[in-house]
N, C-alpha and C positions, 0 to 999 in steps of 0.2 A: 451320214448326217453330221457326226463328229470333227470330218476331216472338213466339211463343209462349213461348217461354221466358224472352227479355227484359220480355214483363210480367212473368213469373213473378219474375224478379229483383226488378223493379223494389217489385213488393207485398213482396215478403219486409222487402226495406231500406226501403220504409214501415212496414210492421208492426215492425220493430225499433226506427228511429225512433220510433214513436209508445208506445213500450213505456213501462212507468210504474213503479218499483220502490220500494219499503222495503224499507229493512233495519234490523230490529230486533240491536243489541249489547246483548248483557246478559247476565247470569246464572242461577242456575239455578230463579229464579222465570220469569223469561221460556221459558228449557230445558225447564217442564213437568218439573222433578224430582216422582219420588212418583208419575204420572199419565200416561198418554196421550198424547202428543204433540197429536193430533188435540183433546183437551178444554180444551188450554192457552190461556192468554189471547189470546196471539199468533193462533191457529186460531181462534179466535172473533173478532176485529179483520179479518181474512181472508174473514170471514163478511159481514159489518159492510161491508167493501168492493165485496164481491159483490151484494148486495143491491141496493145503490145505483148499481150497473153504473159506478162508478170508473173502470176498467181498472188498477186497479192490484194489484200482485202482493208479496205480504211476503217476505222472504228473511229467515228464523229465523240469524244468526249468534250466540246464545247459549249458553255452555258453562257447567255447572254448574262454581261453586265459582272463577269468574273475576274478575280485579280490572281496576281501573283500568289497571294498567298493562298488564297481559294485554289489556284492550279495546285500547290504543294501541300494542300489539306487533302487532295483528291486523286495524289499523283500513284503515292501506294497501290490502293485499290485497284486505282487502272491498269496499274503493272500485275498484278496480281489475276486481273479479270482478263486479259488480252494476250499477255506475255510478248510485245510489240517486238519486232526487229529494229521498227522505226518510230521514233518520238517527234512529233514535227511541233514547236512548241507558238504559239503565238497568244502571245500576254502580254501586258503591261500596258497599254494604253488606259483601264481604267481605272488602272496605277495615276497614272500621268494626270490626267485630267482631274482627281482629286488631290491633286499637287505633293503626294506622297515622297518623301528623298530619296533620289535617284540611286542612293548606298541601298536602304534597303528593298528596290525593286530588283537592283541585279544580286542580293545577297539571295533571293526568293526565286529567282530564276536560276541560279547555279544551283543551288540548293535541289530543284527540279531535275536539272541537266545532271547532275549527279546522277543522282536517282537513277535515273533512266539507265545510263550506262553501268549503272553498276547489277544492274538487271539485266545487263547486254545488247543494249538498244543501243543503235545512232541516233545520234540528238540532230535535228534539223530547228534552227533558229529563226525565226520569222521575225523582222521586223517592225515595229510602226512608230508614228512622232508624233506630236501632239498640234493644238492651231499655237500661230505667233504670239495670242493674246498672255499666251504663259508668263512673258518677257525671254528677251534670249537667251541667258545664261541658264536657262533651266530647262528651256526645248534644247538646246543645245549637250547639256548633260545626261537630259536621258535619252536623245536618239543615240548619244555614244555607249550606255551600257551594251547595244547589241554588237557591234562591232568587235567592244572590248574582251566583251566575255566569251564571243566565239574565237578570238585569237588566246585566252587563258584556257579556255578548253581544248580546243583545237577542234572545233567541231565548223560544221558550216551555216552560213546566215543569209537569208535572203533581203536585199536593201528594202527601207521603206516599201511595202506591198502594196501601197494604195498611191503610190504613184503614178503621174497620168492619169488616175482615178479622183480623187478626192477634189481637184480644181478644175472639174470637167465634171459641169452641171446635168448632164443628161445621163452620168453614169451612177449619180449618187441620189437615195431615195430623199425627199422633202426634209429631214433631219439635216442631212447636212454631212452627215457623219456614217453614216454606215450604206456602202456600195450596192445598185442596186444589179437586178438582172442583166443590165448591159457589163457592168465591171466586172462580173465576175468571171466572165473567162477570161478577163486582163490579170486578174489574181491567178488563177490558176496555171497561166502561160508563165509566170514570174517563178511559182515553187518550180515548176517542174524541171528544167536542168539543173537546179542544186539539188531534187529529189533522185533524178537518174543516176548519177554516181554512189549513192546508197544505196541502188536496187542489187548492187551486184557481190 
């Protein structure tokens, strides 16, 4: 019984070991606002993993209608609770639209992508942009924070996500703004080759 249970230990704390996590930070495009949980982009990437027998497991940390700095109020913990391989990060749009300065949404995003990495994670970047009515100098300043800040990290960024999505009415719920069941496997197809080169 002794020897028996000591494997039993022993496999457990390998299986734990060997255990593989994402964690997606984001908001309520990530959160599956409007939808399903189970239809959301993140559930379909989850898929996408499974498939390919990974072993890896997504932990959904996204709350609708959260910012940057809410991500970096709640980034701790989640490192703590998960201990991620992978940080996939998608914020700042409701940065944007409360017309926050573009300085300090990328200072609250590095400040994140730090984190993560220094926890041992890869940072995966996800972009978004805000509507024209911003004026252009200021849509234009914060679509380049993602860009900017994945070439000062060196980490990788996936272009605007809701492309092809967001001006293509049949993909996006009655809001206007957040993608519905059709889009999201168009989200999900966009992470996943800058996702596969972190798997390895």
């Amino acid at each position: 019984m002794t020897r028996f249970l000591f494997v039993v230990i022993v496999s457990l704390i390998s299986m734990t070991a060997a255990a593989k996590s994402i964690v997606v930070l984001g908001d309520s495009i990530s959160a599956g606002y409007g939808i399903e949980v189970a239809q959301g982009w993140v559930a379909l990437l989850q898929e996408k993993l499974d498939e390919k027998k990974t072993g890896y497991t997504i932990h959904n940390e996204s709350i609708s209608g959260d910012t940057t700095a809410g991500g970096l109020a709640r980034i701790d913990r989640v490192l703590s609770l998960h201990q991620p391989d992978i940080v996939i990060i998608e914020l700042g749009a409701n940065d944007g639209l409360r017309g926050l300065p573009p300085k300090l949404i990328k200072r609250n995003l590095a400040e994140i992508a730090d984190r993560a990495q220094l926890a041992g994670a890869k940072v995966l970047l996800l972009s978004m942009k805000i509507p024209p009515n911003y004026g252009q100098r200021y849509v234009t300043l914060f679509y380049n924070i993602y860009p900017q800040l994945a070439t000062e990290l060196g980490v990788p960024y996936v272009p605007f996500i809701m492309e092809d999505i967001a001006l293509t009415k049949d993909m996006m719920q009655a809001d206007r703004l957040h993608p519905n069941t059709k889009g999201q496997p168009v989200i999900a197809d966009k992470v996943w080759p800058q996702l596969l080169p972190l798997l390895k």
